[in-house]
C-alpha positions as CSV (number, residue, x, y, z in Angstrom):
1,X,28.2,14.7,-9.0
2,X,25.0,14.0,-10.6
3,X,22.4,17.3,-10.2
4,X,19.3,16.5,-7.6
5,X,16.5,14.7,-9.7
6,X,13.1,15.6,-9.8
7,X,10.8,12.0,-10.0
8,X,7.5,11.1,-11.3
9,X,5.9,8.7,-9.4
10,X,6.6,6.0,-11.7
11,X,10.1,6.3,-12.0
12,X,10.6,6.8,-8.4
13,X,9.3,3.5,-7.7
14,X,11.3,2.0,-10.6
15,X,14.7,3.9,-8.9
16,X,14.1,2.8,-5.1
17,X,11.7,-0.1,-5.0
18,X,12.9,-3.8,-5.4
19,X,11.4,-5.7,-8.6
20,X,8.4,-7.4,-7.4
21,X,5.5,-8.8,-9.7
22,X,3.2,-8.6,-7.0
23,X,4.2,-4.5,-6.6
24,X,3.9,-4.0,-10.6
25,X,0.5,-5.7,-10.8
26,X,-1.0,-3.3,-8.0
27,X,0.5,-0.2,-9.5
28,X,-0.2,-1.2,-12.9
29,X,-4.1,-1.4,-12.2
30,X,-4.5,1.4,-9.5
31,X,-4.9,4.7,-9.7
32,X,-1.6,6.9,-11.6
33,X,0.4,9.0,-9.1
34,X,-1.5,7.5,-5.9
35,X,-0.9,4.8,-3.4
36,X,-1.7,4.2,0.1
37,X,0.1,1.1,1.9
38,X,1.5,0.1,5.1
39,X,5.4,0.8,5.7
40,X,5.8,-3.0,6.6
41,X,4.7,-3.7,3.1
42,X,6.8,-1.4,1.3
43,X,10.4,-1.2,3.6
44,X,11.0,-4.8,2.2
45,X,11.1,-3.6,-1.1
46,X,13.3,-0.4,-0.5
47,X,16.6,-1.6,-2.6
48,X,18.9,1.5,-1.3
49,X,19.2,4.4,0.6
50,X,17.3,7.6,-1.5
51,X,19.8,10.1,-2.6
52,X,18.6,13.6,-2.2
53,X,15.5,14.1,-4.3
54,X,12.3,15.4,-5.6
55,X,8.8,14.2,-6.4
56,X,6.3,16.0,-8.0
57,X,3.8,14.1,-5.8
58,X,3.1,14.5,-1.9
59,X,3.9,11.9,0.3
60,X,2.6,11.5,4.2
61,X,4.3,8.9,6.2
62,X,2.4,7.7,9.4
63,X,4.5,6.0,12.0
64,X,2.8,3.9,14.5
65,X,5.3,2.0,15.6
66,X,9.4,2.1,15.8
67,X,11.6,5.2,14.3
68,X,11.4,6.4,10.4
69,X,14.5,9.1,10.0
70,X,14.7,11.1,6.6
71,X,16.4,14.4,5.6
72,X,14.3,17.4,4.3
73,X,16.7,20.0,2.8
74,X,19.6,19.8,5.0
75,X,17.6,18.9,8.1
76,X,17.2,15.5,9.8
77,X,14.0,14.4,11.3
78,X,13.0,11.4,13.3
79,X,9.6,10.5,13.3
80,X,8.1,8.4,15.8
81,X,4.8,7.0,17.1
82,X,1.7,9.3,17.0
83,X,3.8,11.6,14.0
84,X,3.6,12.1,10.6
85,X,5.9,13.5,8.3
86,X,5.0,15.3,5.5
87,X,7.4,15.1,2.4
88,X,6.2,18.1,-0.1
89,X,5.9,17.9,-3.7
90,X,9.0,19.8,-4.7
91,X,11.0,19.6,-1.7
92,X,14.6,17.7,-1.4
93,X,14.5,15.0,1.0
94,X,16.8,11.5,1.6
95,X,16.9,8.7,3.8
96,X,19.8,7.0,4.6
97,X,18.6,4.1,6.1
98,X,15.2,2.7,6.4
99,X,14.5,0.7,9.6
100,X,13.3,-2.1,8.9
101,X,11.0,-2.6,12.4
102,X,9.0,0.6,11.5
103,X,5.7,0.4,10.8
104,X,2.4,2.8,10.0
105,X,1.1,3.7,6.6
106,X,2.5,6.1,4.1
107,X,0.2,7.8,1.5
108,X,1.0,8.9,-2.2
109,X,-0.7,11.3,-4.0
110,X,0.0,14.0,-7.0
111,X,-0.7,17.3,-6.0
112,X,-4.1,17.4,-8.5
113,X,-5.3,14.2,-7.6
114,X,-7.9,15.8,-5.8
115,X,-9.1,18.7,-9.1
116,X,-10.5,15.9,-11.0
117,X,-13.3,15.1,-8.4
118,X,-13.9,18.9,-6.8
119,X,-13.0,20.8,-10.0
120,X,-11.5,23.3,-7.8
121,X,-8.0,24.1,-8.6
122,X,-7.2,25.9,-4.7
123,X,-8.6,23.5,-3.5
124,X,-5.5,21.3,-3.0
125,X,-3.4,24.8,-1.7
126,X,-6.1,25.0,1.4
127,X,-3.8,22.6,3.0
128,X,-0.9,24.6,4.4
129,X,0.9,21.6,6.0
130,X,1.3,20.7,2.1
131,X,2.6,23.8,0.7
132,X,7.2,23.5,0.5
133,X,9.0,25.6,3.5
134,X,6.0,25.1,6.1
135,X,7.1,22.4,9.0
136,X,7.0,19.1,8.1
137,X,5.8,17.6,10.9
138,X,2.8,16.6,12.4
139,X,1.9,15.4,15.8
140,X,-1.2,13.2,16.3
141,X,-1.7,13.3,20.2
142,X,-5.4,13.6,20.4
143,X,-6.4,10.2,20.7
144,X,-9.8,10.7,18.6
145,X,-8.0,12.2,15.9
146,X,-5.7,9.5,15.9
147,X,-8.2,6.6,15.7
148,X,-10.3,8.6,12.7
149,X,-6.8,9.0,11.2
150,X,-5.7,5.5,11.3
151,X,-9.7,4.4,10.2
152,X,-9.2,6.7,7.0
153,X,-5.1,5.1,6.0
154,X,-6.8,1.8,6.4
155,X,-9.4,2.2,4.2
156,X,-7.5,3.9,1.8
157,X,-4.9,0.6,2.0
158,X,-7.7,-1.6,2.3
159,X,-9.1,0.1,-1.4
160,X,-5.7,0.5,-3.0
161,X,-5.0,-3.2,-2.6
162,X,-8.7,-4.2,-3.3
163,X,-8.5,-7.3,-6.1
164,X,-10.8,-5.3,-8.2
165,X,-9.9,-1.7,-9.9
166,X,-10.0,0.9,-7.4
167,X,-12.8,3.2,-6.5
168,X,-11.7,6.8,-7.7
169,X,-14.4,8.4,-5.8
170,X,-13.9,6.3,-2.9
171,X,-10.1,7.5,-2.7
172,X,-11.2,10.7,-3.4
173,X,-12.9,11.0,-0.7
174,X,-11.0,9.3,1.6
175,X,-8.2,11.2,0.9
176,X,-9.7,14.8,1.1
177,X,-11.0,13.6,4.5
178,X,-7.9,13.0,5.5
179,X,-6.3,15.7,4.7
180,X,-9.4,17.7,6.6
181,X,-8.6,16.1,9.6
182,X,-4.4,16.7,9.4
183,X,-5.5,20.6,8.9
184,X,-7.3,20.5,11.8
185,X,-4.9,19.1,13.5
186,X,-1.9,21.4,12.0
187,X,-4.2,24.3,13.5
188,X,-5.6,25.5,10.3
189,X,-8.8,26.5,12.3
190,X,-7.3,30.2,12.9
191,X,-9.7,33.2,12.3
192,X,-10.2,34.8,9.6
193,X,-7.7,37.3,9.5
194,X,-4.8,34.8,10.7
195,X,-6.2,32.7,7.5
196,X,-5.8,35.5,5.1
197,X,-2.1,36.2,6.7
198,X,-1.7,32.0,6.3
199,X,-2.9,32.0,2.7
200,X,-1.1,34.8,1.6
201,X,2.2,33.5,3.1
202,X,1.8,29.9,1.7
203,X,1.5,31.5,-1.5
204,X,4.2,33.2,-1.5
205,X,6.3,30.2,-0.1
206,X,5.0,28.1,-3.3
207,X,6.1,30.8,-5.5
208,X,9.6,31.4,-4.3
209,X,9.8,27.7,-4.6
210,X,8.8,27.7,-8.4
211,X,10.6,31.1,-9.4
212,X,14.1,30.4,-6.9
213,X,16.3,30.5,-10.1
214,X,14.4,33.8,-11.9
215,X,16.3,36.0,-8.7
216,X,12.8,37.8,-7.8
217,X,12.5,40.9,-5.3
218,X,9.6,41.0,-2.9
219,X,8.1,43.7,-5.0
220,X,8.6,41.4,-7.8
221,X,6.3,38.2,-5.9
222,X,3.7,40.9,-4.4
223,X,3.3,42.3,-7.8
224,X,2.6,38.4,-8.9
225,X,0.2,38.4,-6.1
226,X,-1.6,41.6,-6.4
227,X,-0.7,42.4,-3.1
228,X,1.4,45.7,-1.7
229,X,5.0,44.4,-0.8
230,X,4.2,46.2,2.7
231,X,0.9,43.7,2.8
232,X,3.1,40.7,2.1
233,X,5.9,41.6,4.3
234,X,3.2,41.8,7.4
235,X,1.8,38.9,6.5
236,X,4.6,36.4,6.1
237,X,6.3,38.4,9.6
238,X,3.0,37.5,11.3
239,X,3.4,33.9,10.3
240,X,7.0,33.1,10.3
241,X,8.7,35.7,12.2
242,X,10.4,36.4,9.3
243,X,10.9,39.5,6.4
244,X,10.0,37.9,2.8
245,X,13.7,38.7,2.0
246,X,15.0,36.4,4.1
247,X,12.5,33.4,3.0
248,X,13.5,34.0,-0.2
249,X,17.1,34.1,1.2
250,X,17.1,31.2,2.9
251,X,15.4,28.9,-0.1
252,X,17.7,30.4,-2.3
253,X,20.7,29.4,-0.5
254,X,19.1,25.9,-0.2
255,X,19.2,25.6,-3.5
256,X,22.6,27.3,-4.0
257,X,24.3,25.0,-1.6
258,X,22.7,21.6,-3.5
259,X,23.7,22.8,-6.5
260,X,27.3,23.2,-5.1
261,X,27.2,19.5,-3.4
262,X,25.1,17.9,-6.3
263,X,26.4,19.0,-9.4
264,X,29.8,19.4,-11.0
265,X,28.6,23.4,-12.7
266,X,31.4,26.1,-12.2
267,X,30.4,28.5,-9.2
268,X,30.2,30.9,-12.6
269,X,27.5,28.5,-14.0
270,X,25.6,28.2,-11.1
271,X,25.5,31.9,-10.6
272,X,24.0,32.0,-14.0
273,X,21.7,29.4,-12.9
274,X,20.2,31.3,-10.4
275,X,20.0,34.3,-12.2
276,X,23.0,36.1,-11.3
277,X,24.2,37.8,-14.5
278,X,27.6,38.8,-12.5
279,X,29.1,36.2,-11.2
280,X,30.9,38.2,-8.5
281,X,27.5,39.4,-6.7
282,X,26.5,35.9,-6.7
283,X,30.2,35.7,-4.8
284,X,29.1,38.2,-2.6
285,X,25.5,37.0,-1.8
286,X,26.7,33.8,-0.3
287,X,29.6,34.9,1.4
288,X,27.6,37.5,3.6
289,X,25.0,34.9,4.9
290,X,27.8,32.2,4.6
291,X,30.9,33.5,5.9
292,X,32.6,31.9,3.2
293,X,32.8,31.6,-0.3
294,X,30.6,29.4,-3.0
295,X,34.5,28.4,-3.8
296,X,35.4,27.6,0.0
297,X,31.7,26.0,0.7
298,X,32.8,23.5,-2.3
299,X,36.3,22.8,-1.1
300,X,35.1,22.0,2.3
301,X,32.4,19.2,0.9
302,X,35.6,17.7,-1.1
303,X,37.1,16.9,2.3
304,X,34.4,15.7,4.2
């Protein structure tokens, strides 16, 4: 089986997006790693299902109308009116089947789109609802917020599709307001001492995303943090309900598990790929949050 692929934008369109010279000729003069359409323009032009895989861009789907289903991790959501799913930079995601009566807008964009404009590198982390492991979803049920919403996707469509080249301040802006009013809406607006509790776990989410395969401790990511492992445990129970061991855990056996279902690596070489220098306690690891083996976890996929 073929390991889980981590896209570019461009090739990610080339993979999943039917050959269309109308398509190539607004990518090819917009702005790289962003677009902004409406799902009735792109579903047409969906060739196949998406295997489970990453982008290193973020993508928000908006659905106004019908049903859009897609898998983050090993997780199925439905997304309907009024909701918008939020597919991370980073994060494995699929979708089986796109229906083709859906319709909203779904927006593009690489994780420093917004640096260039701001010059302000956390600028781009200040949105939780962004950062991998935080819920996906986001419900749009105050009708105001809705209608500013939908006003910001259109004009972001509306300047992605213009005949002439793209404003980049203009999408800049649009797009940082956007995101403004999702945080809002995500309940960013906490005080300041649920904030510092917020930041400090999305940071740590982020990094046990990035470092997964180096086999950290939580003294290991509070020393990465400057923070007490005592501080980051409070923090990330206050937000999650949940030690840091057991994030780090849980993405770990995410990762584990895809590499058992995606790729044809001995349980030996995937132990080594996640850092485990002895095979065995790599064994051992999975089994006691498994209840079976790496080996038995395999052999079970086989024969479904």
């Amino acid at each position: 089986m073929p390991k889980i692929k981590t896209y570019n934008s461009e090739d990610f369109r080339k993979e999943y997006f039917n050959a269309s010279p109308k398509l190539n000729k607004l990518f090819k003069k917009s702005i790289e790693d962003f677009f902004c359409l409406k799902i009735e323009d792109l579903t047409e032009r969906v060739l196949k299902p998406i295997s489970p895989s990453r982008e290193e861009s973020h993508t928000l789907i908006f659905v106004t109308e019908g049903s859009y289903t897609t898998k983050i991790g090993f997780k199925e959501y439905t997304i309907t009116p009024n909701n918008i799913v939020v597919l991370q930079a980073g994060a494995v995601f699929s979708t089986e089947q796109v229906n083709r009566n859906v319709k909203g807008y779904t927006c593009h964009f690489h994780p420093n789109i917004l640096i260039g404009k701001f010059g302000n590198r956390s600028l781009i982390s200040d949105f939780e609802f962004l950062n991998t492991g935080n819920y996906p979803i986001i419900n749009i049920s105050n009708s105001f917020a809705k209608k500013s919403i939908l006003s910001i996707f259109s004009r972001l469509t509306f300047e992605f599709k213009n005949d002439g080249t793209p404003n980049p301040d203009i999408i800049h802006s649009y797009l940082y307001a956007l995101l403004t009013e999702l945080k809002v809406v995500f309940g960013k607006d906490r005080t300041e001492n649920q904030s510092a509790s917020y930041q400090i776990t999305s940071q740590f989410r982020e990094l046990v995303h990035k470092k997964i395969k180096e086999n950290l401790k939580v003294s290991d990511f509070a020393e990465l943090m400057n923070i007490s492992p005592n501080h980051l445990n409070k923090s990330v129970k206050s937000v999650t309900s949940k030690s840091a061991s057991e994030i780090i855990d849980k993405t770990k056996l995410i990762e584990i598990k895809y590499l058992l279902y995606q790729s044809t690596l001995s349980i030996s070489e995937i132990s080594y790929e996640m850092g485990y220098l002895d095979p065995s306690y790599f064994t051992r690891f999975f089994k006691r949050r498994e209840k079976i083996s790496p080996t038995e976890f395999r052999e079970l996929i086989d024969k479904s």
